[in-house]
Biopython code that builds the backbone (N, CA, C, O; Angstrom):
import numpy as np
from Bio.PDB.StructureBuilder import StructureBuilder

atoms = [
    (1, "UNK", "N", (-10.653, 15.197, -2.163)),
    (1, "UNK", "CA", (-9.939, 14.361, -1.234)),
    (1, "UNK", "C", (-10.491, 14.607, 0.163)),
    (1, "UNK", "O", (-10.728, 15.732, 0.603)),
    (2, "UNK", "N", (-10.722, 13.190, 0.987)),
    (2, "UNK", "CA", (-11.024, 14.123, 2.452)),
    (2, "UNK", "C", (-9.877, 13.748, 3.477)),
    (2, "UNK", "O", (-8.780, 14.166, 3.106)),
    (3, "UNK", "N", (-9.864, 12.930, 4.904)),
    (3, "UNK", "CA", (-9.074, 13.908, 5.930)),
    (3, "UNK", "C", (-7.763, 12.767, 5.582)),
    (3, "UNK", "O", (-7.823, 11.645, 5.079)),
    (4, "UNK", "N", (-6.624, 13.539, 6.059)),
    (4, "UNK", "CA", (-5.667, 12.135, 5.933)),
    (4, "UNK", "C", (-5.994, 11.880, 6.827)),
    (4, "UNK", "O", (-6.466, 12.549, 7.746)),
    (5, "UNK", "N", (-5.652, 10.100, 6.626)),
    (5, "UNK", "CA", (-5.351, 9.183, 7.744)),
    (5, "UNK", "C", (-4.076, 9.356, 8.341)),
    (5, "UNK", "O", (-3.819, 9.620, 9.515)),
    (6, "UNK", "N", (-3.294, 9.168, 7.362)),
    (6, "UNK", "CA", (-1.675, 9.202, 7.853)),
    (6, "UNK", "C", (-0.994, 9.904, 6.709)),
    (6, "UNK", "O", (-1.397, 10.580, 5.762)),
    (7, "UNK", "N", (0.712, 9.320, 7.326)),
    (7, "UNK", "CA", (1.973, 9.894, 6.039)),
    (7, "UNK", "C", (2.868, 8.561, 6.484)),
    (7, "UNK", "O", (2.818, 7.862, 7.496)),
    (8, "UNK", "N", (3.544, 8.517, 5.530)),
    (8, "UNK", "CA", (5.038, 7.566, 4.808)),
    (8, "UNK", "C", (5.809, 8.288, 3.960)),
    (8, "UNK", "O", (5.183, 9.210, 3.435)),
    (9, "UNK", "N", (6.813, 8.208, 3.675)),
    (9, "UNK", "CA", (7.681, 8.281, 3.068)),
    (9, "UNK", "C", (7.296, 7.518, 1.207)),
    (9, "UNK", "O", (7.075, 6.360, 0.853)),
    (10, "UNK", "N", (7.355, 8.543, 0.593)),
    (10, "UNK", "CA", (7.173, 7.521, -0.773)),
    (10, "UNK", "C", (8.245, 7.225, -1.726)),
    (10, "UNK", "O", (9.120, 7.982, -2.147)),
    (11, "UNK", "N", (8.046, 6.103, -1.969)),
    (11, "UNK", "CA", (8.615, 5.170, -3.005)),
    (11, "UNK", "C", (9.531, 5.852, -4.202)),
    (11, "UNK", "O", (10.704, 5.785, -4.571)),
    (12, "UNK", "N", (8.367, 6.521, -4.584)),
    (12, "UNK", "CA", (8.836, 7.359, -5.970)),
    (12, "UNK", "C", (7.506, 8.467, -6.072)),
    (12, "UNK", "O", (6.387, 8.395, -5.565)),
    (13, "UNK", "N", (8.035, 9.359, -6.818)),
    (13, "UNK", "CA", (6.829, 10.611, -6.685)),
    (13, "UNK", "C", (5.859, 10.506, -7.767)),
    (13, "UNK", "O", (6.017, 9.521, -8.488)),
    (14, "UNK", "N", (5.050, 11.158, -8.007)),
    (14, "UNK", "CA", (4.093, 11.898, -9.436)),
    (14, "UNK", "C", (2.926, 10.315, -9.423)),
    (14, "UNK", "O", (2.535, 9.766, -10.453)),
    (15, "UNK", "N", (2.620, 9.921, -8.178)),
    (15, "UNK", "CA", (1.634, 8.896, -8.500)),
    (15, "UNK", "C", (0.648, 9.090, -7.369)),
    (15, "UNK", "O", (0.771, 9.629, -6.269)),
    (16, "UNK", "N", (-0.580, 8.365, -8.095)),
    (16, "UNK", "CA", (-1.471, 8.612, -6.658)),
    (16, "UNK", "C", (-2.367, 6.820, -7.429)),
    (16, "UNK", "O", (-2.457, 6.341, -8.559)),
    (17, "UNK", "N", (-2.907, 6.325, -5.827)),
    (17, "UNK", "CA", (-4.183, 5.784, -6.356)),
    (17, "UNK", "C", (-4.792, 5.863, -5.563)),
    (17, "UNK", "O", (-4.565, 6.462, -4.512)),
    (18, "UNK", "N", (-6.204, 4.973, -6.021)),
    (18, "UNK", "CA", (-7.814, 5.123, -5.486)),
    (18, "UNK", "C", (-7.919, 3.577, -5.654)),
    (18, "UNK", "O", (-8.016, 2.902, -6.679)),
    (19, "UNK", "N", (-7.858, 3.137, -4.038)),
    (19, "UNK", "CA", (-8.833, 1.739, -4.036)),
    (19, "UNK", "C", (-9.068, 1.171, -2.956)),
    (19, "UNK", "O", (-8.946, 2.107, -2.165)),
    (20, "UNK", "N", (-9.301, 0.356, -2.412)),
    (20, "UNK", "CA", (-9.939, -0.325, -1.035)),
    (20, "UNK", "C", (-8.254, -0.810, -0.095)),
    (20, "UNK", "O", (-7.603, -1.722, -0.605)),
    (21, "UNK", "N", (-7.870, -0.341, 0.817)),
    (21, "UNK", "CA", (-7.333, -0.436, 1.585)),
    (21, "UNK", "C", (-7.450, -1.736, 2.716)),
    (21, "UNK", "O", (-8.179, -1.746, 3.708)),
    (22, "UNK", "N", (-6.525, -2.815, 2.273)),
    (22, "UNK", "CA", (-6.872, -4.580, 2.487)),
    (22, "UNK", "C", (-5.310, -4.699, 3.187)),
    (22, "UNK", "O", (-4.234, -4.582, 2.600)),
    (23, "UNK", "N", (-5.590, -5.017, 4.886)),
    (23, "UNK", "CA", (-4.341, -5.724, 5.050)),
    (23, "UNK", "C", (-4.164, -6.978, 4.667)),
    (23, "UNK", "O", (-5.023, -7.860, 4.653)),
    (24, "UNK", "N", (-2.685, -7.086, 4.252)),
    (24, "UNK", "CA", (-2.112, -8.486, 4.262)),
    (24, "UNK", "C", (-1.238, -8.757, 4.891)),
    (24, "UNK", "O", (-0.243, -8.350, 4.293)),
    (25, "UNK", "N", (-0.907, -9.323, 5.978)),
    (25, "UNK", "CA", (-0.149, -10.307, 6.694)),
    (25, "UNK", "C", (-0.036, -11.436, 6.764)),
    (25, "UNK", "O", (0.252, -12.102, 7.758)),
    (26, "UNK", "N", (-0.236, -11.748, 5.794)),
    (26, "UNK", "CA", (-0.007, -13.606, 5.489)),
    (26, "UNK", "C", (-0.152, -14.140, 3.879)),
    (26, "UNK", "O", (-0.850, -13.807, 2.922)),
    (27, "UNK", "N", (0.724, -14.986, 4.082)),
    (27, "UNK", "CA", (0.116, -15.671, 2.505)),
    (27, "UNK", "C", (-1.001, -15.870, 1.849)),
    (27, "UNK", "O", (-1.204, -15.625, 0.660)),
    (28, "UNK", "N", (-2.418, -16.736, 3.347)),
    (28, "UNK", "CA", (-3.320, -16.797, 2.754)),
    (28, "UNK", "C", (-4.485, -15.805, 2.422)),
    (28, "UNK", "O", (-5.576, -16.192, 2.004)),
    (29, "UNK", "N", (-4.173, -14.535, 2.636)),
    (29, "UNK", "CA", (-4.562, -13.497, 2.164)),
    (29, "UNK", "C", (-4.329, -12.984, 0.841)),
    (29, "UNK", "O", (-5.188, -12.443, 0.144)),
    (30, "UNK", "N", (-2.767, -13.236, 0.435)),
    (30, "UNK", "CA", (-2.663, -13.248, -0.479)),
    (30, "UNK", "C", (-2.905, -14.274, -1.773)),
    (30, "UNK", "O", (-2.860, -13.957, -2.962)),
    (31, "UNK", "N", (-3.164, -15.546, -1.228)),
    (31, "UNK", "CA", (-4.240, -16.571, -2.122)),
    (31, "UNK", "C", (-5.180, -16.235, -2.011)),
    (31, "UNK", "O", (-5.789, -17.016, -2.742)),
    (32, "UNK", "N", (-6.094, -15.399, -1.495)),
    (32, "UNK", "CA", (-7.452, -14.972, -1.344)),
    (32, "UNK", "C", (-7.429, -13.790, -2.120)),
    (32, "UNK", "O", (-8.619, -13.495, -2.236)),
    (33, "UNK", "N", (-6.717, -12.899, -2.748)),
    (33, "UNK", "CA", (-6.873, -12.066, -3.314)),
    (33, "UNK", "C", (-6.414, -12.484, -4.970)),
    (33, "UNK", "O", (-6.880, -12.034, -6.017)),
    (34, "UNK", "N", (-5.561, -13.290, -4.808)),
    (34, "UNK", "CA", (-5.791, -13.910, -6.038)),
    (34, "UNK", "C", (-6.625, -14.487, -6.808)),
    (34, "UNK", "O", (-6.581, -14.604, -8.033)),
    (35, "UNK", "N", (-7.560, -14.930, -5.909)),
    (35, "UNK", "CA", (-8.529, -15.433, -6.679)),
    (35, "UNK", "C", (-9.532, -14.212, -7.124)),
    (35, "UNK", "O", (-10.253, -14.168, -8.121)),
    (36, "UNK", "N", (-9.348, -13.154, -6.000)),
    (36, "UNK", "CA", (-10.537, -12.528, -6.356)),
    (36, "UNK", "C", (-10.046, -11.087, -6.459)),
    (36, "UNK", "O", (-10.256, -10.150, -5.689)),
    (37, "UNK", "N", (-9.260, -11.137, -7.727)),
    (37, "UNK", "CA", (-8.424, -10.114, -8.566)),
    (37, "UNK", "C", (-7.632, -8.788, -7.066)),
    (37, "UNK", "O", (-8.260, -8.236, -6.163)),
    (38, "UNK", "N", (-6.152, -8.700, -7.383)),
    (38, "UNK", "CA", (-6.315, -7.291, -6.130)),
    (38, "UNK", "C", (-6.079, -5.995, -6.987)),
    (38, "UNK", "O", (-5.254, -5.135, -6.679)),
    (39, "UNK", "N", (-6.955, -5.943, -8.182)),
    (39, "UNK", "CA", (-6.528, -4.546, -9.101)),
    (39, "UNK", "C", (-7.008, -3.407, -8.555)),
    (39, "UNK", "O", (-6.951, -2.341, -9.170)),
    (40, "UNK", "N", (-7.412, -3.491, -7.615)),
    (40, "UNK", "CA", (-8.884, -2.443, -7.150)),
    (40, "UNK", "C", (-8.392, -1.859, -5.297)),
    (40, "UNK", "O", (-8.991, -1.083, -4.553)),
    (41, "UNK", "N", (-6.802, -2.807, -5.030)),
    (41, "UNK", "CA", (-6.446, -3.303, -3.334)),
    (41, "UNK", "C", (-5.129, -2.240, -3.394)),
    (41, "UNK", "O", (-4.323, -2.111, -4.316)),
    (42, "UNK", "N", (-5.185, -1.515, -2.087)),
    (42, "UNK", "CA", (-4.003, -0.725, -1.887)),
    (42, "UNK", "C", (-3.421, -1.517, -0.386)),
    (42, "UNK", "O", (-3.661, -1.354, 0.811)),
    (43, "UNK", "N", (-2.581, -2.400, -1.144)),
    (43, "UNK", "CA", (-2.567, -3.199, 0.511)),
    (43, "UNK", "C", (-1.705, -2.422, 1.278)),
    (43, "UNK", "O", (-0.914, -1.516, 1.018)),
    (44, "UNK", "N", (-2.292, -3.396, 2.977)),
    (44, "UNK", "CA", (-1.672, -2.494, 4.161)),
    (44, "UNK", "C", (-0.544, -3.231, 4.673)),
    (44, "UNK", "O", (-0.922, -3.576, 5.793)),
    (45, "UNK", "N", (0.434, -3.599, 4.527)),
    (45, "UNK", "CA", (1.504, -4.477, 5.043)),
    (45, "UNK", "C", (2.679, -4.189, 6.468)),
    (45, "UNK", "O", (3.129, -3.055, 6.636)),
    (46, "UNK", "N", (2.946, -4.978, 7.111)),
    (46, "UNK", "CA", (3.610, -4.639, 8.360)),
    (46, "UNK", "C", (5.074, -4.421, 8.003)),
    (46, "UNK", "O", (5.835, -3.613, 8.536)),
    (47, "UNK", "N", (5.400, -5.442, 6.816)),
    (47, "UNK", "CA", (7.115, -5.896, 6.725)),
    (47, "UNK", "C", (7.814, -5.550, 5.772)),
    (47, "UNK", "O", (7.594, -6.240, 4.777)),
    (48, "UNK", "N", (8.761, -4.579, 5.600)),
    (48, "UNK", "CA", (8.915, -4.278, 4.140)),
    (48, "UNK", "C", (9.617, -5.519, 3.744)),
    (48, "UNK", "O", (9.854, -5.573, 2.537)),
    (49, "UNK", "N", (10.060, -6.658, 4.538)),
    (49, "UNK", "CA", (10.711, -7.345, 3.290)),
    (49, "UNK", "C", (9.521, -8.861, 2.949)),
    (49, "UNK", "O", (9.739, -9.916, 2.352)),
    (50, "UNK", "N", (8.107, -8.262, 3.732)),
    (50, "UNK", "CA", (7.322, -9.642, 3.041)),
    (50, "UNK", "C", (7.263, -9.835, 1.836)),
    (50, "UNK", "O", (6.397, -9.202, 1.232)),
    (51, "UNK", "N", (8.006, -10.614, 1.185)),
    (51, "UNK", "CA", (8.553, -11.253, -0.164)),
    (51, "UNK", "C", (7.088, -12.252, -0.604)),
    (51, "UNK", "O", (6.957, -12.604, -1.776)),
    (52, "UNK", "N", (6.028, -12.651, 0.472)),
    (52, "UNK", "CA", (5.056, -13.256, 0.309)),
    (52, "UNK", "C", (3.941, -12.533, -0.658)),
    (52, "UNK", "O", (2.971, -13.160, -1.083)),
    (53, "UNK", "N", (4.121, -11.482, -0.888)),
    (53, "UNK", "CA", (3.354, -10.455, -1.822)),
    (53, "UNK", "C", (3.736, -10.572, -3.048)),
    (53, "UNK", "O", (3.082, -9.910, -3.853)),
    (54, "UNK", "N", (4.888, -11.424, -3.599)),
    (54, "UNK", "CA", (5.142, -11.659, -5.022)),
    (54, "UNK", "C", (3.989, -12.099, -5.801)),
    (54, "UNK", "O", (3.785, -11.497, -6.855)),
    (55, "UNK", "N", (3.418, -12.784, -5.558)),
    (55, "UNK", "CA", (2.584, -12.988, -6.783)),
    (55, "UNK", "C", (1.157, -12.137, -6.568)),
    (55, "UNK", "O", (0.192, -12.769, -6.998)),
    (56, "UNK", "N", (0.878, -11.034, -6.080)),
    (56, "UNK", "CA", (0.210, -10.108, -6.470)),
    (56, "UNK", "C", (0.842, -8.706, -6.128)),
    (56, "UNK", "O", (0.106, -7.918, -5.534)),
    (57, "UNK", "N", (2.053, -8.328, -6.421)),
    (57, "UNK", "CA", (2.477, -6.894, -6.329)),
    (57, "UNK", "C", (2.023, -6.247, -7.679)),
    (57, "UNK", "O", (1.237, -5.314, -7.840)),
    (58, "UNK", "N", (2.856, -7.123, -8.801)),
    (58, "UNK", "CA", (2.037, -5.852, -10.123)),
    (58, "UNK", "C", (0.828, -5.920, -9.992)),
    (58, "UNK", "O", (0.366, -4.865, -10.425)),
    (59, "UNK", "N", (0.011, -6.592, -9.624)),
    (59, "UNK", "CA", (-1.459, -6.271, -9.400)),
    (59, "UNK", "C", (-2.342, -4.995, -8.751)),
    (59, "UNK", "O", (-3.392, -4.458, -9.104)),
    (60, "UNK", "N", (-1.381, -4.757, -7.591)),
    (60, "UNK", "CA", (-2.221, -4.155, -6.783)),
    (60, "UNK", "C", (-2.074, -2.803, -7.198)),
    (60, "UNK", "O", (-1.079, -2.676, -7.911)),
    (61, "UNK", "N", (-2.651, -1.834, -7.026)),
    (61, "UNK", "CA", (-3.217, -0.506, -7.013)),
    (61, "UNK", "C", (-1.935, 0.441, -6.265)),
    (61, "UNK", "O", (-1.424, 1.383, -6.871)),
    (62, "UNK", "N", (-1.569, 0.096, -5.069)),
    (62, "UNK", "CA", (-0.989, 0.720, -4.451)),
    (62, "UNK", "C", (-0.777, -0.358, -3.133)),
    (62, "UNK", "O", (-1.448, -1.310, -2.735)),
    (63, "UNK", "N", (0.640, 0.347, -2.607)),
    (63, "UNK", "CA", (0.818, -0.491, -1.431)),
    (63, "UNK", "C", (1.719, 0.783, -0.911)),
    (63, "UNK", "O", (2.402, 1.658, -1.444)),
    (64, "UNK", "N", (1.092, 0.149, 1.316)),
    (64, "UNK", "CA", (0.993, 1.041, 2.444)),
    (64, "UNK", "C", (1.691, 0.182, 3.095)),
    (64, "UNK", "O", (1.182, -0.928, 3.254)),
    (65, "UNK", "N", (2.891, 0.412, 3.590)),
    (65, "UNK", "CA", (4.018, -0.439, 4.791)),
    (65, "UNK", "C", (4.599, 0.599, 5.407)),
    (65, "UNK", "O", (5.130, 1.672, 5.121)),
    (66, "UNK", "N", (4.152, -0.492, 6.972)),
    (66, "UNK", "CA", (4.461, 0.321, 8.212)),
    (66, "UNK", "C", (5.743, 0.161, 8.169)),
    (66, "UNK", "O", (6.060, 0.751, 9.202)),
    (67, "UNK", "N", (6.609, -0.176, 7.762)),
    (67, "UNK", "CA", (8.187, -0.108, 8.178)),
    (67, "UNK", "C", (8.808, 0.228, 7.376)),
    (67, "UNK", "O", (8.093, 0.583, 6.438)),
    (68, "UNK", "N", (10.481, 0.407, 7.039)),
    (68, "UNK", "CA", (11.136, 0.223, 5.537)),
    (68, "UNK", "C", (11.550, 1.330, 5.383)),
    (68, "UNK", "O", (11.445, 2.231, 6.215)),
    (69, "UNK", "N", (12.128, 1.423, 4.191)),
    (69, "UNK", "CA", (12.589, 2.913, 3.667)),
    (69, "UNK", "C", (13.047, 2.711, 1.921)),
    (69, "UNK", "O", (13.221, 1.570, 1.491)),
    (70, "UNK", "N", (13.171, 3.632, 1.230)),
    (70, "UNK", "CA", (13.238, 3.625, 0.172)),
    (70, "UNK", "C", (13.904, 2.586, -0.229)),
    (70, "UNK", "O", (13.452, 2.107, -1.269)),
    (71, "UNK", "N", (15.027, 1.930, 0.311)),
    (71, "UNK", "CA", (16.127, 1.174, -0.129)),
    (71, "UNK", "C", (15.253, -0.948, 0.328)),
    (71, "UNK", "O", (15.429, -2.080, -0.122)),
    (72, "UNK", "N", (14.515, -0.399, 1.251)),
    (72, "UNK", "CA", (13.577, -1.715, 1.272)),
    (72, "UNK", "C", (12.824, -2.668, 0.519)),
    (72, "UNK", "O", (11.801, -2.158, 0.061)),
    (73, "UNK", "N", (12.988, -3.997, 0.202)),
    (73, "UNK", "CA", (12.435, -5.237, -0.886)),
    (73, "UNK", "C", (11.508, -4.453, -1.542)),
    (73, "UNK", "O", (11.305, -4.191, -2.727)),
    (74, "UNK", "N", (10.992, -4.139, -0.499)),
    (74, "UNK", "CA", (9.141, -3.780, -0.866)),
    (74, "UNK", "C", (9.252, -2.505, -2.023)),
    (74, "UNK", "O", (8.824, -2.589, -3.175)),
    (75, "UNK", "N", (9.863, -1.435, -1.487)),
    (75, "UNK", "CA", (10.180, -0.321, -1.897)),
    (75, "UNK", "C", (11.171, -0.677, -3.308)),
    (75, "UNK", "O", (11.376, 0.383, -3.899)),
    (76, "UNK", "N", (11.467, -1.200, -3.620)),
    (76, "UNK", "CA", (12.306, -1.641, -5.157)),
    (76, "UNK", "C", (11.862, -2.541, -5.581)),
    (76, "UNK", "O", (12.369, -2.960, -6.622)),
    (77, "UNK", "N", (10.560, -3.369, -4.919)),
    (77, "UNK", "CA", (9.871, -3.606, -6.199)),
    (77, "UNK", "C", (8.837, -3.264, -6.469)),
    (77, "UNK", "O", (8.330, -3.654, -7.521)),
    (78, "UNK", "N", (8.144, -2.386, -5.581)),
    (78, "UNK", "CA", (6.910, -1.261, -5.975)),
    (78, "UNK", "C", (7.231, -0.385, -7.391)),
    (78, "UNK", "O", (6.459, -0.132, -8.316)),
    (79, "UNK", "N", (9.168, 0.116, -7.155)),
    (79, "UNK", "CA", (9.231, 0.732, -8.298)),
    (79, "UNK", "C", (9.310, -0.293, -9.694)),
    (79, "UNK", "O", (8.789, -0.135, -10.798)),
    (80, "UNK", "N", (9.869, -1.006, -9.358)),
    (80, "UNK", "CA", (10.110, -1.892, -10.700)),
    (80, "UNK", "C", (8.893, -1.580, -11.215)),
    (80, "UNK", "O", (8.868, -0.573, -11.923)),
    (81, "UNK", "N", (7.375, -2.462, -10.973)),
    (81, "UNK", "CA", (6.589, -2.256, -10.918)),
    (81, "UNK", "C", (5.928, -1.115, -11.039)),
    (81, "UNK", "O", (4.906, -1.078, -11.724)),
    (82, "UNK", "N", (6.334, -0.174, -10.489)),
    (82, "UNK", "CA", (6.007, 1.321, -10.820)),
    (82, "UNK", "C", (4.011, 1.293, -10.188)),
    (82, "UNK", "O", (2.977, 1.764, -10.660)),
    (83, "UNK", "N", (4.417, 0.290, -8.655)),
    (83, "UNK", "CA", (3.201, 0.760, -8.126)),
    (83, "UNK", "C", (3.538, 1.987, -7.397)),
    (83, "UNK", "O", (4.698, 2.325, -7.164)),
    (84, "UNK", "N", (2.514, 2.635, -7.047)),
    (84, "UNK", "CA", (2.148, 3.841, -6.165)),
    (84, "UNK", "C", (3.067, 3.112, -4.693)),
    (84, "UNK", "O", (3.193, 1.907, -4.913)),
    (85, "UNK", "N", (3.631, 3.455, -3.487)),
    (85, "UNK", "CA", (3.915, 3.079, -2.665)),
    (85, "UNK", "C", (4.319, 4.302, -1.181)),
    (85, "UNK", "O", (4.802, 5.420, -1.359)),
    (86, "UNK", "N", (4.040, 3.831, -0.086)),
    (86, "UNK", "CA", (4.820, 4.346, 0.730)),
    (86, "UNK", "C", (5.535, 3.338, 1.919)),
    (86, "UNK", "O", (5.091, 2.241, 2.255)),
    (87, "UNK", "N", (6.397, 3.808, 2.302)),
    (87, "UNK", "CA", (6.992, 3.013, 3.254)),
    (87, "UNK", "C", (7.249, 4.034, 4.709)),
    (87, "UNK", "O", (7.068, 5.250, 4.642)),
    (88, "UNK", "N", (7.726, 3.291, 6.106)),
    (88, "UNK", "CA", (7.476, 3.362, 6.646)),
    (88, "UNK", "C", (6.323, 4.660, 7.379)),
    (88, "UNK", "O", (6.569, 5.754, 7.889)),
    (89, "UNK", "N", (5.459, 4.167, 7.217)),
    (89, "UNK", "CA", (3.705, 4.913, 7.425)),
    (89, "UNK", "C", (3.362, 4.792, 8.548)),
    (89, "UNK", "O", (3.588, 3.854, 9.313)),
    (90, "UNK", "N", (2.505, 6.208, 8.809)),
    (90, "UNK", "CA", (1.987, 6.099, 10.413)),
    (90, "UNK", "C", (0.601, 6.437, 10.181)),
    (90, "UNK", "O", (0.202, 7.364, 9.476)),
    (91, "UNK", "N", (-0.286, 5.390, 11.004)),
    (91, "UNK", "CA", (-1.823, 6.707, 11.176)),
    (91, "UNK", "C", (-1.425, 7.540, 11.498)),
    (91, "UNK", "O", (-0.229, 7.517, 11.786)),
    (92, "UNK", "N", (-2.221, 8.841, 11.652)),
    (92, "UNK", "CA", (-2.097, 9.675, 12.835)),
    (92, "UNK", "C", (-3.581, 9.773, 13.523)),
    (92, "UNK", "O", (-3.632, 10.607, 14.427)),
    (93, "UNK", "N", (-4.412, 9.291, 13.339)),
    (93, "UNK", "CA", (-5.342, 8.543, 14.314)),
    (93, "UNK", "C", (-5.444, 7.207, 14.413)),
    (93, "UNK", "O", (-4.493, 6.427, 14.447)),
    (94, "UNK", "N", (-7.137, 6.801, 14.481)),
    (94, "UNK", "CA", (-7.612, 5.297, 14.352)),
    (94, "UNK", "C", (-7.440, 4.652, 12.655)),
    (94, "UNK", "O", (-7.443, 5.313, 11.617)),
    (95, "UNK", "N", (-7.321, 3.413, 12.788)),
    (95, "UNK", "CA", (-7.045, 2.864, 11.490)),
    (95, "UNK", "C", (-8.510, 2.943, 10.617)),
    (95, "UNK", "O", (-9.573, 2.934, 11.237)),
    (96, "UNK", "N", (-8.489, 2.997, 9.580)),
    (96, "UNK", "CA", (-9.872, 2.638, 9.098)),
    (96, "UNK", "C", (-10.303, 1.210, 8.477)),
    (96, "UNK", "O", (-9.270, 0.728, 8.014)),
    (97, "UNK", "N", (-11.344, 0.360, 8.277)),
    (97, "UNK", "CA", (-11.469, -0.491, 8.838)),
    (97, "UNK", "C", (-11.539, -0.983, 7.338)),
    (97, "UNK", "O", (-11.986, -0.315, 6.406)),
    (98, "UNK", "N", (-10.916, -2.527, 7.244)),
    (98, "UNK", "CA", (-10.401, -3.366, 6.191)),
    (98, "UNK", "C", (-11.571, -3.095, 4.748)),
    (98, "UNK", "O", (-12.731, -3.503, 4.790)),
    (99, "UNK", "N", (-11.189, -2.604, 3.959)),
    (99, "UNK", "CA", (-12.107, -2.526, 2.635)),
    (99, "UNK", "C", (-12.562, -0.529, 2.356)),
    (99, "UNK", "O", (-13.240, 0.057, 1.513)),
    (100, "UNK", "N", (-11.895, -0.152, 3.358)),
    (100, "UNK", "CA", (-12.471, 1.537, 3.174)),
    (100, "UNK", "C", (-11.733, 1.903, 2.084)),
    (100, "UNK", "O", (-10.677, 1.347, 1.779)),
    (101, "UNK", "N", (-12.385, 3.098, 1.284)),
    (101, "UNK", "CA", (-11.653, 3.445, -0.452)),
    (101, "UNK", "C", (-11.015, 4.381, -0.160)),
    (101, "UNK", "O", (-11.721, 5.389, -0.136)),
    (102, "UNK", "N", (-9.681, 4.619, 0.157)),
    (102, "UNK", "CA", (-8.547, 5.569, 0.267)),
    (102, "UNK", "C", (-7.911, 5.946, -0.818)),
    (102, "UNK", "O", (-7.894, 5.150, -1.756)),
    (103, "UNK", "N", (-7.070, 7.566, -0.994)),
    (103, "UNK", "CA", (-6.319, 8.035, -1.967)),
    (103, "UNK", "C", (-5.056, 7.675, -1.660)),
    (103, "UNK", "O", (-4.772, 7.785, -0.467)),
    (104, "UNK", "N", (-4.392, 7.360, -2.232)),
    (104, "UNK", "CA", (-2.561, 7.501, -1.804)),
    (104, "UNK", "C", (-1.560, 8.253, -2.683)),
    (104, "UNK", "O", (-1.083, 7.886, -3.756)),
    (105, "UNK", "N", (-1.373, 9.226, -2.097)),
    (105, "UNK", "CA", (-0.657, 10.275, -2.858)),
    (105, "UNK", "C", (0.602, 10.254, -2.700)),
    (105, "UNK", "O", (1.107, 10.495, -1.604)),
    (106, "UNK", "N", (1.432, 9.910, -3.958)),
    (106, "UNK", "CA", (3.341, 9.743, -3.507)),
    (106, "UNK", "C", (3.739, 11.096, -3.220)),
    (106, "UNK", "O", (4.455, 11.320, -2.244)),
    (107, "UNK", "N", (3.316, 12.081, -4.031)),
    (107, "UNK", "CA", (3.740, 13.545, -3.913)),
    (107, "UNK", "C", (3.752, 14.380, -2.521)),
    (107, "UNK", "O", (4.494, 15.252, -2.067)),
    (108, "UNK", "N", (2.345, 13.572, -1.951)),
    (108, "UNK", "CA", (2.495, 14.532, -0.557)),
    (108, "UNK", "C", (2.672, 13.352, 0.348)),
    (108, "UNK", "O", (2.374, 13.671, 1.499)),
    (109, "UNK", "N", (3.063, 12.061, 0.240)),
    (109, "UNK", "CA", (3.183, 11.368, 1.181)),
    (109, "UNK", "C", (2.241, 10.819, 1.730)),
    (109, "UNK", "O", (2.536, 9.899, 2.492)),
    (110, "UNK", "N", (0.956, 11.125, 1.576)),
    (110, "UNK", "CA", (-0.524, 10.889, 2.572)),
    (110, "UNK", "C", (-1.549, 9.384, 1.662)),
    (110, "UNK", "O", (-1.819, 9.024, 0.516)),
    (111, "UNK", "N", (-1.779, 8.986, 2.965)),
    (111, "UNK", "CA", (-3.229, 8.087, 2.650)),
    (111, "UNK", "C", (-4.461, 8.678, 3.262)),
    (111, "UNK", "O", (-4.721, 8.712, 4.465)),
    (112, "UNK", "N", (-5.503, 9.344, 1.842)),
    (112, "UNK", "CA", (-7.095, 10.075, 2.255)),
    (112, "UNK", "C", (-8.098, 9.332, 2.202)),
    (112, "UNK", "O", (-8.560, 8.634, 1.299)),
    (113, "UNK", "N", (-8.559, 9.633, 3.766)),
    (113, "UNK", "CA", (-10.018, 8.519, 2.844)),
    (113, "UNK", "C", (-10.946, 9.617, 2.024)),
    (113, "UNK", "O", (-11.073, 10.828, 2.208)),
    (114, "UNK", "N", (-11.541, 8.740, 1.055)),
    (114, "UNK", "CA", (-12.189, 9.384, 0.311)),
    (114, "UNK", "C", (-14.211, 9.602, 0.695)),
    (114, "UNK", "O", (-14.915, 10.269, -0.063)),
]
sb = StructureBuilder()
sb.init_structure("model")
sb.init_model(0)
sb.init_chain("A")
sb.init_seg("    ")
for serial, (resi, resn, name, xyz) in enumerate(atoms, 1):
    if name == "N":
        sb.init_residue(resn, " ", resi, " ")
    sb.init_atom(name, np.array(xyz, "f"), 0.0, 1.0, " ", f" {name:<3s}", serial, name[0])
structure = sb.get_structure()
């Protein structure tokens, strides 16, 4: 693993993933990843209640939201789903830049780049 980027609060524990770190803030991001599968996408989201992520949440790898808390949209249906998740997340430096391959660890809370 190398340095964290940041910490959040996680979802649910005993999960980690590995994949390209893709914000989404909009729908048509999320039609753009539909087409071009997001199994591989730990998205970066602003809102825990963007409900616009329905039709690729079981998809994704893992998902990173800056706001929220366990009891948040996002956060109950990451678990349904039983994606990897954290909610409200902070860098603690500079962001890294759209497509970098990060770890996300529920256990310790952290996103590593790898």
């Amino acid at each position: 693993m190398g340095t964290v980027l940041g910490h959040g609060t996680p979802v649910f524990g005993g999960a980690k993933a590995i994949g390209r770190l893709v914000r989404v803030d909009t729908p048509d991001i999320v039609l753009d990843l539909l087409d071009a599968e997001a199994d591989d996408v730990i998205a970066l989201v602003q809102d825990a209640g963007a409900t616009f992520l329905a039709p690729i949440q079981g998809d994704l790898r893992g998902l990173v939201c800056r706001s929220g808390n366990t009891e948040s949209h996002l956060a109950i249906v990451s678990r349904d789903f039983r994606t990897p998740a954290l909610v409200a997340f902070t860098f603690d430096g500079d962001e890294p830049a759209d497509g970098a391959v990060v770890e996300l660890d529920t256990d310790a809370g952290t996103v590593s780049e790898i």
